[in-house]
LUMPA-774742 format. One line per 8 residues: for each residue x, y, z of N, C-alpha, C. Coordinates in pm, whole numbers, always signed. Example, Ala and Ser with C-alpha at 12.3 -4.5 7.8 and 13.67 -1.06 7.14 Angstrom:
<recs>
+1319,-569,+780,+1230,-450,+780,+1320,-330,+780; +1285,-225,+708,+1367,-106,+714,+1290,+3,+787
</recs>
This chain:
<recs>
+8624,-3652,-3761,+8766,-3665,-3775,+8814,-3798,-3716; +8726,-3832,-3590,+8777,-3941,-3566,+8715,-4100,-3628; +8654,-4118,-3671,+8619,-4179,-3822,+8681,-4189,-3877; +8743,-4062,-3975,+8782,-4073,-4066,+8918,-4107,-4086; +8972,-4080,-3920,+9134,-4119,-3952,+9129,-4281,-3907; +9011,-4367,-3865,+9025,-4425,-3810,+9010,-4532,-3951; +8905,-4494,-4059,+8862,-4584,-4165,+8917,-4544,-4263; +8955,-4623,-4411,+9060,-4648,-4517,+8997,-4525,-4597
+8886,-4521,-4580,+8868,-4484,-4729,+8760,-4350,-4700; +8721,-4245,-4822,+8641,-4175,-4793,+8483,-4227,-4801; +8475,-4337,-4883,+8333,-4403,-4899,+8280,-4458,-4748; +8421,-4514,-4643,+8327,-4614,-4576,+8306,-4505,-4417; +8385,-4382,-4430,+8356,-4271,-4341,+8234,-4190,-4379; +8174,-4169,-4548,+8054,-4136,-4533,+7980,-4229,-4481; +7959,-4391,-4531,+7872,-4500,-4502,+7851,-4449,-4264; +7978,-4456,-4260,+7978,-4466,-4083,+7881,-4339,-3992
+7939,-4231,-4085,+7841,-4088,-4067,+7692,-4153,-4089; +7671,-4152,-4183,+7552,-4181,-4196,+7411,-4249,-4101; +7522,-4396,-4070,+7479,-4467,-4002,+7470,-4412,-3897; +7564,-4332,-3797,+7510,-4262,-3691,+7432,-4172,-3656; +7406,-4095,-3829,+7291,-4014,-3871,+7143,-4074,-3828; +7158,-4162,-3914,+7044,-4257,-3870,+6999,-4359,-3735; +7060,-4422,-3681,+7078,-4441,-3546,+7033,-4335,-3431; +7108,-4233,-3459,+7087,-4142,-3329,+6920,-4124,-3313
+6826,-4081,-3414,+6682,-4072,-3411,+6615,-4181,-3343; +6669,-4299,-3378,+6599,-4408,-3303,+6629,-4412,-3160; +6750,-4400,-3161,+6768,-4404,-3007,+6665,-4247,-2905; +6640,-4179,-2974,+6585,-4055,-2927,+6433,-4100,-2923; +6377,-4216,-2958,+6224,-4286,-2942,+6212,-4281,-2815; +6313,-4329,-2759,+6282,-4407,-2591,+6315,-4235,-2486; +6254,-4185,-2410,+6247,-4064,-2357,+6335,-4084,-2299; +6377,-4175,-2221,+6485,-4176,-2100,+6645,-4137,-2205
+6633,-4234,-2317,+6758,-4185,-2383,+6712,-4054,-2454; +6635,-4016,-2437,+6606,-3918,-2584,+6698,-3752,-2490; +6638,-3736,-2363,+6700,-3619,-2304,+6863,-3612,-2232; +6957,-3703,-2325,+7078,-3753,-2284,+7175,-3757,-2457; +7052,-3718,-2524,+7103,-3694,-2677,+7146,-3523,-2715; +7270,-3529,-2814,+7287,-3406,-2810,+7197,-3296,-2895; +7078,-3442,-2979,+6997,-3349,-2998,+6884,-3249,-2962; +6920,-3322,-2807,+6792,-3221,-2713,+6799,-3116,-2719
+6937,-3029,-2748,+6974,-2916,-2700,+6888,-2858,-2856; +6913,-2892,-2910,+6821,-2805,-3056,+6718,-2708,-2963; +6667,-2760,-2898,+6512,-2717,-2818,+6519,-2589,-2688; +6682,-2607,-2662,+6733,-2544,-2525,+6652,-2395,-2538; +6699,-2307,-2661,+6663,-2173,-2622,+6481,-2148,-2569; +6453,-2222,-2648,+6255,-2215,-2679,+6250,-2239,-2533; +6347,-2387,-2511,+6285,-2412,-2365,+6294,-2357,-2216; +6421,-2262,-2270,+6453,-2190,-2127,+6384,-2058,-2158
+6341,-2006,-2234,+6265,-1911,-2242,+6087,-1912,-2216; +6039,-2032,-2202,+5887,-2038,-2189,+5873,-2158,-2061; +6014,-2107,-1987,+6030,-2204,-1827,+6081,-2312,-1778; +6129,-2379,-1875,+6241,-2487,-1843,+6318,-2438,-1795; +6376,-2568,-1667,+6545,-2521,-1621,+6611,-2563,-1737; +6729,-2496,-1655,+6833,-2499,-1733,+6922,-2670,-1737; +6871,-2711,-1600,+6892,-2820,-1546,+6821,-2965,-1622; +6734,-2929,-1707,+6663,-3013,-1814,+6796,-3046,-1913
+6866,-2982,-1968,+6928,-2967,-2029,+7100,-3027,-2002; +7129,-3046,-1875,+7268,-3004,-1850,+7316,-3199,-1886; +7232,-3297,-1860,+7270,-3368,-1924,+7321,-3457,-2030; +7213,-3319,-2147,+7248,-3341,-2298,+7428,-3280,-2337; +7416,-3155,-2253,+7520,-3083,-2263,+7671,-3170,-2235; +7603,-3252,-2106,+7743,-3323,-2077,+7794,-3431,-2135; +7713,-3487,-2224,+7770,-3600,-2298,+7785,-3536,-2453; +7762,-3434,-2471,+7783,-3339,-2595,+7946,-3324,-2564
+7971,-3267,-2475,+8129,-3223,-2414,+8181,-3286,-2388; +8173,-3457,-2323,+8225,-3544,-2290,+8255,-3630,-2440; +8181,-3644,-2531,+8151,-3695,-2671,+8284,-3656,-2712; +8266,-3500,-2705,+8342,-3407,-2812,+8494,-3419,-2731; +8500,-3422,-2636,+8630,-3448,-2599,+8715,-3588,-2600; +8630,-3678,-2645,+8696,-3859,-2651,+8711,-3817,-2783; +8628,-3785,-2879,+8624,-3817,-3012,+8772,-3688,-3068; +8790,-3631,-3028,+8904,-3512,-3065,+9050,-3597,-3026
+9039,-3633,-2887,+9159,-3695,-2873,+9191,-3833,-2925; +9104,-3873,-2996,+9102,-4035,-3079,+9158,-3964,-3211; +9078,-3870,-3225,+9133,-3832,-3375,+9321,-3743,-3358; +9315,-3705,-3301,+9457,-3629,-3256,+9542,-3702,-3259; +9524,-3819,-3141,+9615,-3939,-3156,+9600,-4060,-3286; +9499,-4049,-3360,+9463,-4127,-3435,+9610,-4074,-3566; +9577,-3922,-3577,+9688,-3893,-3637,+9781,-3881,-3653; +9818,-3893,-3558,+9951,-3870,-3535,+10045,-4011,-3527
+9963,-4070,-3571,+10039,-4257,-3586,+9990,-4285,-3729; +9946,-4219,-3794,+9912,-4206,-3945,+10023,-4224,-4019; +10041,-4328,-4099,+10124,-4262,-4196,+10090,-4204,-4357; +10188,-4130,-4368,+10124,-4022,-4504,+10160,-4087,-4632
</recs>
């Protein structure tokens, strides 16, 4: 949402998705960034069930929540200066 209110068109908000589609994997090469991605959590249940803390995890979680809370209020305010 916040993309999309931010770019003209629907073509260049898929192009931007995308690109972060793609991006995010690479950045998940390097281990230090990889357990700070919100895709770690894919792994959470398997991993707290066969002995991982929970504490493995709480970093992915917090920039998942921290993410999700910049990107909501960009788009909120993004809209609300929109014109229709």
């Amino acid at each position: 949402a916040a993309v999309g209110s931010r770019l003209g068109s629907v073509l260049s908000t898929v192009l931007a998705t995308l690109l972060v589609l793609l991006l995010m994997p690479l950045a998940g090469i390097v281990d230090v960034v990889e357990r700070w991605l919100p895709s770690h959590l894919v792994g959470a249940q398997v991993g707290l069930v066969t002995g991982s803390g929970a504490a493995d995890y709480l970093g992915a979680a917090l920039v998942t929540l921290a993410g999700m809370a910049v990107l909501m209020t960009l788009a909120i305010r993004r809209a609300g200066t929109r014109e229709l």
